[in-house]
N, C-alpha and C positions, 0 to 999 in steps of 0.2 A: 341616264346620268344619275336618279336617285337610288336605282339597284345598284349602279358602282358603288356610291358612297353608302348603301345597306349594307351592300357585302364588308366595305371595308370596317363599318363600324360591326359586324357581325365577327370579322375576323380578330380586331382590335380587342373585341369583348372574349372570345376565346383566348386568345394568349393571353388575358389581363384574369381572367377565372385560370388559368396554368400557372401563372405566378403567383396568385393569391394561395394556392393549393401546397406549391413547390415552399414558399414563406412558411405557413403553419406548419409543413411538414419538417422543415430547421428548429422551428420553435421548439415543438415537439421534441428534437434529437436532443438540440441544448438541454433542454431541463432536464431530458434524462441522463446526459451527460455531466450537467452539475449537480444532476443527487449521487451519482455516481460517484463522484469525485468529491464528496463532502465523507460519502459514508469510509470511502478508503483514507482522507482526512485525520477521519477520527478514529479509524483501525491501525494508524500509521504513528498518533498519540498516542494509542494504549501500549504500545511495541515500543514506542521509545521510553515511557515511563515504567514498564516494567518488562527489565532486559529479561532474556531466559538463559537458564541452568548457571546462572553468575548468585553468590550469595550478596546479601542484603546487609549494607554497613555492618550492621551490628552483631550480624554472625560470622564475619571472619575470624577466623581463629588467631588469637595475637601471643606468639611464642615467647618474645623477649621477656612479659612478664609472669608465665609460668614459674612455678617453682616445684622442684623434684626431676625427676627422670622427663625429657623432652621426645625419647625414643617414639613413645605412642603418637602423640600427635604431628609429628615429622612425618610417621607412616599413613599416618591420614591425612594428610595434606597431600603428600604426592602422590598418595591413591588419588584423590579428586585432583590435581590438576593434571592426571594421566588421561584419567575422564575427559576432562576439558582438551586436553588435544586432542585425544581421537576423535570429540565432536566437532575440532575446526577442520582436522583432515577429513571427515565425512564431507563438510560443506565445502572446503575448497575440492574435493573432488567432484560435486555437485555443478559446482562453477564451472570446471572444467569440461563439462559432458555439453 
């Protein structure tokens, strides 16, 4: 009878050391999974505070109140927003793949 209840407390004590093991090792994933997910966080904030290849308030170019010949910078403007669609059609071609 005391070897039954050895064993059983021997087996009890094994499975209970396998969950203890199996626990830390979640622990473990979580935290690497929330530094994980802090650092992309704060790589996902610097992406949205500074968009790419789009100009900055202050340098668009404002035609209405040029004065003189508007030809030059008309040409420059649709040079860069030719620019800019070819770089959406790269990325929706991107999407598409």
């Amino acid at each position: 009878m005391e070897a039954l209840i050895k064993e059983k407390i021997d087996l009890l004590t094994n499975r209970i050391n396998i969950i203890i093991a199996e626990k830390n090792a979640l622990k473990d994933e979580i935290r690497y999974y929330q530094a994980e997910n802090r650092e992309l966080k704060t790589a996902l904030g610097k992406e949205r505070a500074n968009p790419k290849n789009f100009p900055l308030p202050s340098e668009k170019p404002n035609i209405a109140f040029e004065n003189g010949s508007y030809a030059e910078k008309v040409a420059a403007i649709t040079k860069q927003i030719d620019v800019y669609v070819g770089e959406i059609d790269k990325c929706i071609a991107q999407l598409g793949e």
